[in-house]
N, C-alpha and C positions, 0 to 999 in steps of 0.2 A: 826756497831751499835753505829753511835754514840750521837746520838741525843733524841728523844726523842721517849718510848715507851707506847702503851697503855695497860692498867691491866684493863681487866674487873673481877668483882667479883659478883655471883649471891647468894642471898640468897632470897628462897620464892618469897614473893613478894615486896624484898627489893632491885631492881637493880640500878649498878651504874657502870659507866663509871669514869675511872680515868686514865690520861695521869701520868709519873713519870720519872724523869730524871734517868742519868744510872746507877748512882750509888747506886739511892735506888728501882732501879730495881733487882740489883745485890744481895742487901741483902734480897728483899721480892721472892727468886726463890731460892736463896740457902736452900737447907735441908726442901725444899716445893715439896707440890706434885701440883703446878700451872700445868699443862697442858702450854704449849709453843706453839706455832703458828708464825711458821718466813713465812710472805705473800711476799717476793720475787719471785720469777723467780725460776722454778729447776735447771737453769745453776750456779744462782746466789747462790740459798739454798747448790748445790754441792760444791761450793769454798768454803764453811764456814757457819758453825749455831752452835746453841749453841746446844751445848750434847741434847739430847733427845727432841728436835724440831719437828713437822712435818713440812710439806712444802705445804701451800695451796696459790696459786700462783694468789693473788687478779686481775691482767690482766687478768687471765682465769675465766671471770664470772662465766661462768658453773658449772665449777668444782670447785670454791670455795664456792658458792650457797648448793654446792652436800654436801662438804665438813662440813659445818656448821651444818648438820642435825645430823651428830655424834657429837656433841657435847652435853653435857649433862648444861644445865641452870644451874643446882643448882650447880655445881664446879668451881672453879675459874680457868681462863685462862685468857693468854697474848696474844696479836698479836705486832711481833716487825717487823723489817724491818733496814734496813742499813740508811737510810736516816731521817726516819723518817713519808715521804711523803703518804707513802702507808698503813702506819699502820691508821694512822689518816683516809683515804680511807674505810680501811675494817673497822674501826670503828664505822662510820657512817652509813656504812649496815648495822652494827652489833645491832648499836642502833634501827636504825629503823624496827630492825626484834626484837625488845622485849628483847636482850642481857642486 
């Protein structure tokens, strides 16, 4: 994770998209109940994620399509990624499904 992560935050009908470098990633999850989303690969999510991550693996359309329906609009969540490449990916789904 070294690059950059995206922090989506919903409230009513006030959505917004917000990329944040990693260090003020680090202090907006500490002692937070963000909900986490590392879109890796499960081989990838298995070498390493951050404590309390799920793993919705944005190459598996399917199942990270599946995956997004538990999600609840109104709580804030992250989708991060090692690279940075794929968060910014699930992002843009994310946006265009009303996230």
């Amino acid at each position: 994770m070294n690059h950059l992560i995206n922090l989506f935050k919903s409230r009513a009908s006030n959505h917004n998209n917000e990329v944040v470098e990693k260090l003020d990633f680090k202090k907006r999850i500490a002692n937070s109940d963000v909900k986490l989303i590392d879109v890796s690969t499960p081989l990838e999510f298995n070498r390493g994620h951050i404590k309390g991550a799920s793993n919705s693996d944005i190459f598996n359309k399917n199942k990270f399509l599946k995956d997004l329906k538990f999600l609840d609009k109104k709580n804030p969540f992250c989708v991060y990624c090692q690279s940075g490449k794929r968060s910014r990916m699930a992002s843009k789904i994310l946006a265009d499904l009303g996230f």
